[in-house]
N, C-alpha and C positions, 0 to 999 in steps of 0.2 A: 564421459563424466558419469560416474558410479552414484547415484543418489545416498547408497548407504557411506559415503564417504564425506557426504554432507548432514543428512541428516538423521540426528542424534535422536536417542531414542523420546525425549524429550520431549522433540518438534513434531505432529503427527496433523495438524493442519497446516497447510503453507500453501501463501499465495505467490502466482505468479505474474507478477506489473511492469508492462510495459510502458518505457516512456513514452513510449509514440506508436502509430498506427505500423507497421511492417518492423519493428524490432526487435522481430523473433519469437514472442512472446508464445503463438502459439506453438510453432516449431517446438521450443523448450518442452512447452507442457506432454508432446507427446511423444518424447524422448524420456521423459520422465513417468509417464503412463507405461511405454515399452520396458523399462528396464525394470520398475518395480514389480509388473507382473512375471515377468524372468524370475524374479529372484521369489514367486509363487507369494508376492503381498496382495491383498484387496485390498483399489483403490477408489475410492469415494471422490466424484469430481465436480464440481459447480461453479458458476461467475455471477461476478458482477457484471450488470450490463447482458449483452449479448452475443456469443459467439459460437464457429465451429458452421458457419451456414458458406455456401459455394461462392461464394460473390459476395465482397462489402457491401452493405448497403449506403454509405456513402460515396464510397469512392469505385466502386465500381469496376473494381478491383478481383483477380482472382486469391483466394483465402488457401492457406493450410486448412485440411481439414481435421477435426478431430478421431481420431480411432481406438476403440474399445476394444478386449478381449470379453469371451463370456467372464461373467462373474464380477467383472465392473459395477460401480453404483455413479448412478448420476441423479444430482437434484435440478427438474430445469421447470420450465413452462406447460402446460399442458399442450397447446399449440406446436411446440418444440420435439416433446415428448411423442406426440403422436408423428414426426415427422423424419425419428430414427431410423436408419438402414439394419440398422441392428436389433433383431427380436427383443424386446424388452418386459419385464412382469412387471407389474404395480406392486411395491411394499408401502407407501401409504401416498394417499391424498391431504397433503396440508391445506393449513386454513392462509396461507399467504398466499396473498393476492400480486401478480402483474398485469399488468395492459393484454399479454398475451395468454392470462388465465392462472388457475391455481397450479403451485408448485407440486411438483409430484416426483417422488422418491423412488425410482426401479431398479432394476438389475436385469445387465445385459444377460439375455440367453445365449446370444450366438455373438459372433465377433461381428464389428460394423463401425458406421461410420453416426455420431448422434452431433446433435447440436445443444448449446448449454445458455441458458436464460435463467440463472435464479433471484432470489430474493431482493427488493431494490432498498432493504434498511440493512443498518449494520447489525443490531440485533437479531433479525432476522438470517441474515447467509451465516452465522454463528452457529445460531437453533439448528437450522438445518444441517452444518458441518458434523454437529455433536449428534445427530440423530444418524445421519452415516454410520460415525463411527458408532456407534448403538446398535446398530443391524450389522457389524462388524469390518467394518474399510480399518485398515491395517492404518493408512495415509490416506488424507482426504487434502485435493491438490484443488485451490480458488482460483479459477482463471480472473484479472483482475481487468476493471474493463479502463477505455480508452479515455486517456487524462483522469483519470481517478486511481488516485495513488490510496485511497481509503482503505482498498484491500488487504492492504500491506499493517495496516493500525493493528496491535496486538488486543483489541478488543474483538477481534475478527478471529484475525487467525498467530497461530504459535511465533509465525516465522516467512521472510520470504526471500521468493530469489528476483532481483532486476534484471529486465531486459532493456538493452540498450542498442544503438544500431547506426548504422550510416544515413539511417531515415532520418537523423534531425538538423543534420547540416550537410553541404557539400566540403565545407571544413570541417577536414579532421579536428581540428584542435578547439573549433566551438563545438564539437561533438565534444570531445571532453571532457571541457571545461562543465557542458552541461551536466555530465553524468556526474562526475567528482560533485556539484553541487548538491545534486539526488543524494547520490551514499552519506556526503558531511550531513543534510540536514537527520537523514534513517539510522545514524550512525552518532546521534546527538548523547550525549551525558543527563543522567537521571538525576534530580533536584535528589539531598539526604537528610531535609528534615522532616523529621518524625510528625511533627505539627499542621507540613504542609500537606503531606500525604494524609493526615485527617480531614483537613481543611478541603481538599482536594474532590471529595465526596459531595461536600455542603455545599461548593462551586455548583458539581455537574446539576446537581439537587435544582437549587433556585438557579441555573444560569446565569448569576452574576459573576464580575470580577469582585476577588477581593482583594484588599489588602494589610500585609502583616509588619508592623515594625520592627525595627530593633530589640525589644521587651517582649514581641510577644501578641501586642494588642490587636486584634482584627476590627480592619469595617470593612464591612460588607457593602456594595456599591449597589444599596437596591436599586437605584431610578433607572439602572440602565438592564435593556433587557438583550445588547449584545454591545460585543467590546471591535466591532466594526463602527468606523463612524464617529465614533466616541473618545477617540485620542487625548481631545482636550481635556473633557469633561474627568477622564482618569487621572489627567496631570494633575487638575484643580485640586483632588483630593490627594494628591502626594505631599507629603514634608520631607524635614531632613533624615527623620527619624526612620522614616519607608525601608522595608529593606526587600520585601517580595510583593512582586504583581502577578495573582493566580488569571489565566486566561481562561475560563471553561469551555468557548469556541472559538473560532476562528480567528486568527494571528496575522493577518495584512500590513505592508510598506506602509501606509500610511497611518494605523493607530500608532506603530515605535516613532516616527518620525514624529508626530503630534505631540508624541511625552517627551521623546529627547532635545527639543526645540524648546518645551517649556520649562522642564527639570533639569535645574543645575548639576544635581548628584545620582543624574542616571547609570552611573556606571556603579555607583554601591546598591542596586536594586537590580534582584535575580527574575526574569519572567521565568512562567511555569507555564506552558501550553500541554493538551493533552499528550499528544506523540505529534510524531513530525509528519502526518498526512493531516494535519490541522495548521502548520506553516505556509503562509502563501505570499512567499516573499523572494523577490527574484533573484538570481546571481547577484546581478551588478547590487542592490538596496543589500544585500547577505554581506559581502564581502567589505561593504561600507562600513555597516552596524560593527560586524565584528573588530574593525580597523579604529571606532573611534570608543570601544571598551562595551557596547551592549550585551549582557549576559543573558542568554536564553538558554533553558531548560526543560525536560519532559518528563513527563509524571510517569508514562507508560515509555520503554525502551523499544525500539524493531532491532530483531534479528533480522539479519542479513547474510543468508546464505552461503549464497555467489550472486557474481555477475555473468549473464550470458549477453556475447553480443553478437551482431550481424551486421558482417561489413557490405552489405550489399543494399543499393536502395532501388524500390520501382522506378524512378527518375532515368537510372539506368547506368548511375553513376557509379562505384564503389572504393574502401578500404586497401589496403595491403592490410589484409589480419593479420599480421605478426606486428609489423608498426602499432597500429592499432591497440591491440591488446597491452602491447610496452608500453606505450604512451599512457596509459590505462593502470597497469601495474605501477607505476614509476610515483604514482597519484593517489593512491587508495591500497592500502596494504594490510595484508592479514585477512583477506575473502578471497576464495578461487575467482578468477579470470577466464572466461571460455568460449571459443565462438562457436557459437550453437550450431552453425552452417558446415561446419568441418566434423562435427560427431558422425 
């Protein structure tokens, strides 16, 4: 898989999110480390989370490692930083703090092997992405960390690719099923009013939900200070008139379920969440919503690259990657397909 056949000159941060712990995820990334340096790019590299160390630290598990050429930028840990195989120079000491020290910006001397710890807000692995490319990374590649699909939010990064793998079921077909969940909800439709996307601001602003009628009219739902938990109390302020409900955080089973139980005319009222790593709503509750007419919406769009998958799991179990990948293909159409373990 040719990176430049993915990505457009456009897309110049992208993360890489895995669904699960062993699906591929870092495999990808240094396949895609390899091939960009080939083709003589600087690439800038950092995560969420923490990775690229010899041994999971939960599981206990032996890890891919990660591997540099000289001329590599990595933003990680200081902790991290001082514990690369590969020579590295200091280009700056930031003021972003983790558990493991301030984040620190270098550049491989020699080829090696580094570990990656960056930034734990979203603003922040951003700041840092743009400061790479600043010091000049061609492509700066977000390893994304474990169960946090945030990386993938276009307030992060341009674009990304999923990993997906035989690590989340011994059934192919709830593998799947899981994955086509992922792409549908990263692969969602962008609200087109003009009013909401103003609106949209003054949400993230005060953190309320608000709400817009038919005409026009906005309330603002100050008493709540998140739209978890609060299902009802959003109903209580719905009429017939309602025609959008703006989420500014987090979208859970149970706040739609609280309004569609209480509102008769939920199906004329569009939700607006940020992107779809703020949806946290399961297959089965997804495919219900959409079956009895709930319309969800995202302010902010994710690219989606490819998929890469890995039909292999530490269990010991595995795939037929061709099955695989068709069952795959047959489901989700218009993204490459690819099992990272056969490149």
């Amino acid at each position: 898989m040719d990176p430049f056949e993915l990505f457009e000159s456009e897309y110049r941060i992208i993360s890489i999110v895995g669904m699960a712990k062993n699906a591929g995820k870092t495999v990808t990334l240094n396949h895609f480390i390899d091939a960009l340096t080939q083709k003589q790019k600087r690439v800038g590299l950092s995560s969420i989370g923490r990775d690229g160390e010899r041994q999971d630290i939960v599981t206990k598990t032996e890890k891919p490692l990660i591997y540099v050429t000289k001329g590599t930028m990595i933003a990680t840990a200081e902790l991290l930083f001082n514990l690369s195989e590969a020579k590295m120079s200091i280009l700056e000491v930031t003021d972003f703090q983790t558990a493991m020290g301030r984040v620190i910006i270098g550049e491989a001397l020699s080829d090696g092997y580094v570990q990656l710890g960056g930034p734990s807000t979203n603003s922040e692995i951003r700041l840092v992405c743009e400061k790479m490319r600043a010091y000049g990374a061609d492509y700066v590649l977000v390893d994304g960390a474990l169960d946090r699909t945030s990386s993938a939010s276009p307030v992060i990064t341009d674009a990304c690719v999923l990993s997906t793998g035989a690590v989340l079921s011994k059934d192919m077909t709830k593998a799947v099923d899981q994955t086509v969940h992922q792409v549908s909800l990263f692969t969602l439709l962008p609200h087109e009013n003009p009013q909401v996307r103003d609106l949209w601001l003054e949400a993230q602003n005060h953190k309320k939900p608000i709400l817009v009628d038919v005409e026009g009219n906005v309330t603002i739902l100050s008493a709540l200070n998140t739209s978890i938990g609060a299902g009802r109390v959003i109903a209580e302020s719905i009429d017939e008139n309602t025609r959008t409900l703006i989420i500014p955080g987090a979208l859970v089973t149970q706040t739609v379920k609280d309004v569609i139980q209480s509102v008769s005319n939920y199906k004329n009222i569009t939700w607006v969440v940020g992107d779809a790593t703020k949806i946290f709503i399961a297959r089965k509750d997804w495919l219900y919503f959409m079956r009895i007419g709930v319309q969800i919406k995202v302010h902010h769009t994710i690219k989606v690259l490819a998929l890469t998958v890995n039909p292999y799991a530490p269990a010991g179990y595995y795939y037929d990657s061709e099955r695989f990948c068709q069952a795959l293909r047959e489901k989700i159409v218009n993204i490459p397909i690819v099992d990272v373990m056969s490149i």
